[in-house]
N, C-alpha and C positions, 0 to 999 in steps of 0.2 A: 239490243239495248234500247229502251225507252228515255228517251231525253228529256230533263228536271224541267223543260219550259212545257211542254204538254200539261203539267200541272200548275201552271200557275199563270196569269193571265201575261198577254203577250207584252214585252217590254218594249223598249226604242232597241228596233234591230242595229243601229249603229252604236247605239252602248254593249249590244251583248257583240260584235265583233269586235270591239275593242276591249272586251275583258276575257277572247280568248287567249289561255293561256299563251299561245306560238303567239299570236297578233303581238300580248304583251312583253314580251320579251323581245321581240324582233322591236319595235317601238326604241325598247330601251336601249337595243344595242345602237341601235339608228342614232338615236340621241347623245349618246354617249361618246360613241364616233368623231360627229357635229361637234362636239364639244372639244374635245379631245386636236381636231384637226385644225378648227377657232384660233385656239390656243397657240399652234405653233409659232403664228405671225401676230404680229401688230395691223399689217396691211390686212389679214384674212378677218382680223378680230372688227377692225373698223368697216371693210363692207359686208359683211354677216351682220352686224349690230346695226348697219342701215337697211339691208333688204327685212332683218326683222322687226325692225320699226314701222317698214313703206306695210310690211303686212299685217301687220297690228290694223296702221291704220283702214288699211283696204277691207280690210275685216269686220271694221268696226262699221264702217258704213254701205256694207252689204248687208248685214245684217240690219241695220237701220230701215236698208231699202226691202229688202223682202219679207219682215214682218207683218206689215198690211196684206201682203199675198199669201203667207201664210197660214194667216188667222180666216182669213176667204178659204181655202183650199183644206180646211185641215180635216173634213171628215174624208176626203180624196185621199190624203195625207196620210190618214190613219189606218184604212182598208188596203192603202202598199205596202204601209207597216206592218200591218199584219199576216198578208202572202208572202212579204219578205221574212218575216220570222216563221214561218212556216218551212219555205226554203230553205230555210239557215238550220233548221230541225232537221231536216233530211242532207245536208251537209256533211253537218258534226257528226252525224248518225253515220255515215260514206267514208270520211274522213277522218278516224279517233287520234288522228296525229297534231290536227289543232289541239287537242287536250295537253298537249305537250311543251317545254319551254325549247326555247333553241341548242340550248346545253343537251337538253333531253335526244334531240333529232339528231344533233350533228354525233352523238357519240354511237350512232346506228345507222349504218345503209340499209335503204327498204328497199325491194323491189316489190312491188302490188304490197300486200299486206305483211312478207316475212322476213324476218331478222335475217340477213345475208352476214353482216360483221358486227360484231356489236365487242366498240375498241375498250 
């Protein structure tokens, strides 16, 4: 199997991990979870709504501080990007299970590559 990005110029490897399929699902359920467990308290609700604030902010001014560095570094920046989307090529290629949502995985045990149960 030849992989769609051989053909087409290399992206941000951390955008294409995060639009595989398993990545994006496991994401969701992670999220959902979070949400989900938030909700049970008023206490959980009010320190999750503060560590997600103190992250906001810690975010915002990391980002503030390593922009100067990364505007310096970015042809460096862009040649790891691109070994890495190479790597990530040969991955997906190893791996056709990322192609897959979590619904998809858990309704199958693999062993190496073959269907053992499939409920």
């Amino acid at each position: 199997r030849t992989s769609i990005w051989l053909w087409f110029p290399c992206q941000n490897v951390l955008k294409r991990v995060g639009s595989l399929p398993l990545v994006c699902s496991v994401c969701s359920l992670v999220s959902s979870n979070y949400t989900s467990i938030k909700r049970k308290s008023s206490y959980l609700q009010t320190v999750c709504g503060g560590a997600e604030k103190g992250m906001k902010t810690i975010t915002g001014a990391a980002i503030n501080t390593a922009q100067p560095l990364l505007t310096t570094f970015e042809p460096q920046i862009a040649t790891a990007n691109k070994f890495a989307c190479r790597g990530l090529d040969t991955v997906e290629e190893k791996m056709p299970i990322l192609q897959q949502t979590t619904d998809q995985v858990s309704s199958c045990l693999y062993i190496g590559q073959k269907i053992l149960v499939k409920i």
